[in-house]
N, C-alpha and C positions, 0 to 999 in steps of 0.2 A: 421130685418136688410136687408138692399136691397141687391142685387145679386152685388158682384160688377165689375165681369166682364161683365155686363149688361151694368154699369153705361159708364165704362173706352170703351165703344163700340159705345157713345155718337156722338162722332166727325163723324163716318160713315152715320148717321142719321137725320145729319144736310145739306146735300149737297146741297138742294135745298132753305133752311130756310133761313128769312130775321127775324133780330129783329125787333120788332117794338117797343120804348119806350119812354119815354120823362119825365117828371116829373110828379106831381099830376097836377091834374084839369088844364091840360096843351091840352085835347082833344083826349087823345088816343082810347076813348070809341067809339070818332064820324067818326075817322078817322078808325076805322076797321069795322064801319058800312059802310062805305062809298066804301072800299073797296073790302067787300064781295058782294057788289050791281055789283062789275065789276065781279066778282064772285072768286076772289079771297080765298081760304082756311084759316082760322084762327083757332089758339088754342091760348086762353088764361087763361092767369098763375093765373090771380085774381077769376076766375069761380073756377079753379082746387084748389086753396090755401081753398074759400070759404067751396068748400062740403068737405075737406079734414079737415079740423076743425071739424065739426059738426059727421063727420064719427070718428075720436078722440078727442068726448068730455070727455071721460075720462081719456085718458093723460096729456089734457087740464087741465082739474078738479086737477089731482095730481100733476102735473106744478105748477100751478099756483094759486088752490084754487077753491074751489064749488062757488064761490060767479061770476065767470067766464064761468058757464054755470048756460042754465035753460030749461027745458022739452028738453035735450039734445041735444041742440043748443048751440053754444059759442057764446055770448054777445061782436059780434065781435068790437063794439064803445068804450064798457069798457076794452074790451083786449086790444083794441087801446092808450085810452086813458095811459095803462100804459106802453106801451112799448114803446110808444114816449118820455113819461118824464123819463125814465130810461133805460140807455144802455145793463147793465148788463141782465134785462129782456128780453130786445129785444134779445141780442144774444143767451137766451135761448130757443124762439123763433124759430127761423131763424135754429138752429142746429136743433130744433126737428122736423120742416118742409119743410126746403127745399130741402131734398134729398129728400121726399114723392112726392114734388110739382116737381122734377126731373126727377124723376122716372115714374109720370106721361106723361108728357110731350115727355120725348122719345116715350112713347108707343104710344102716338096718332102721333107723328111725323113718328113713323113707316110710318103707314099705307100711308100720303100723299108723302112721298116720292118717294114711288113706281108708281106715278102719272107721275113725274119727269118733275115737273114746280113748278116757283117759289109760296110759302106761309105764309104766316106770324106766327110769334111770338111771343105775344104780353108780352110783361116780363117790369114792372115796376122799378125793378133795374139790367136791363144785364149790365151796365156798373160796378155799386156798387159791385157786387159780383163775377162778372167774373166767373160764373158759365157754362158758356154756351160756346161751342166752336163752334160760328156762325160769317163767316165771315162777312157781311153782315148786317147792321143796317140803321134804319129808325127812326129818333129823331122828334116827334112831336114838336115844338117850339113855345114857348111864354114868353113874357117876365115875367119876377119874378110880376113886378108890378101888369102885369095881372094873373097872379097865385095866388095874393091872392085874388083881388077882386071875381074870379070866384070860387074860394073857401068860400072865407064866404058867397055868394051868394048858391053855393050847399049845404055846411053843418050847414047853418044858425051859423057861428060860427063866436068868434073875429076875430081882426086882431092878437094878439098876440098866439089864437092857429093857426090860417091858417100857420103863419108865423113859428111857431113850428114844422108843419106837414112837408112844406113844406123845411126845414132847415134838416130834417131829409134823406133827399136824397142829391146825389150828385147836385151841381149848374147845373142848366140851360145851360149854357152859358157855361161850361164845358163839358157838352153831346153834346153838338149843334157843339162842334170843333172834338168829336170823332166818330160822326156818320159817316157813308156812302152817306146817302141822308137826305135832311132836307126837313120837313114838315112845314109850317109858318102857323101859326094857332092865328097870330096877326090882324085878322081881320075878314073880314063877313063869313057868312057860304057857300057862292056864292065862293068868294077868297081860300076859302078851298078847294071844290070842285074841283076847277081848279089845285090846288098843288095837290090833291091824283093826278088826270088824269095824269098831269105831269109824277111824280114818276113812277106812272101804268105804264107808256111807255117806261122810263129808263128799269124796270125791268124785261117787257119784249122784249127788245132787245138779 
């Protein structure tokens, strides 16, 4: 059970943090490459979800069934594949992990804050879950269209899972009206370049 006047101490912790999110295969991997190269600090949520899995793979296992890990690894594509086609699963999910994936994350945000300049966040659903009390967000942007191609291009998969995966988050085009700053990730990797620098400059104003 996490500490929870830990948790409820979240908001002080975030003073300098920017979300960074946008949808799947939408670029948020290239865009926090891009912007630790200006030397920007990042923590991200998909690294911390990863080894937080495989650190309870026995949870996992009693969740969900042995057939969901193996040499005590969770078979993160098959846990996937079920928590996409069924909601119920996912929310059992989502409750078992993401006060862990929380919890982590305050604690590495400790320490940059006490830097006191802006860092990044990188959270794949901060708007979905409203878990996070960061004013402050960065929507990486692309259109749905190109969401799937660059998805079945990554996960050698159809159009009817990309379309699955991708149905499974909030719209695009719905994040893109709640952000704070938009990243446009509709074109070359030169064009991208030129939007992080942009943003860079907003953010440290």
């Amino acid at each position: 059970m996490q500490n929870v006047s830990f948790l409820e101490n979240a908001k002080k912790d975030f003073n300098y943090a920017i979300a960074l999110t946008g949808g799947i295969a939408t670029g948020k991997s290239t865009v926090t490459s891009l912007f630790m190269l200006h030397g920007f600090l990042t923590i991200d949520a998909d690294k911390i979800t990863h080894r937080l899995l495989d650190e309870n793979h026995l949870a996992i296992s009693d969740i969900f069934g042995t057939k969901y890990v193996e040499n005590k690894k969770v078979i993160r594509k098959k846990l996937g594949n079920l928590i996409f086609n069924d909601e119920s699963e996912k929310k059992k999910l989502e409750n078992f992990l993401h006060p862990l994936i929380k919890a982590e994350i305050i604690k590495e945000a400790k320490l940059f804050e006490e830097k006191k300049k802006p860092y990044l966040i990188d959270i794949p659903l901060f708007f979905e879950n409203q878990n996070y009390d960061i004013k402050n967000s960065i929507v990486v942007y692309t259109t749905k269209d190109l969401q799937v191609k660059r998805l079945i291009l990554r996960d050698n998969c159809s159009e009817d899972e990309a379309l699955l995966k991708i149905n499974n988050q909030m719209d695009i085009e719905k994040k893109k009206k709640l952000s704070t700053y938009i990243i446009d990730n509709t074109k070359d990797l030169k064009n991208l370049q030129n939007e992080v620098e942009r943003v860079k400059m907003e953010l440290l104003k």
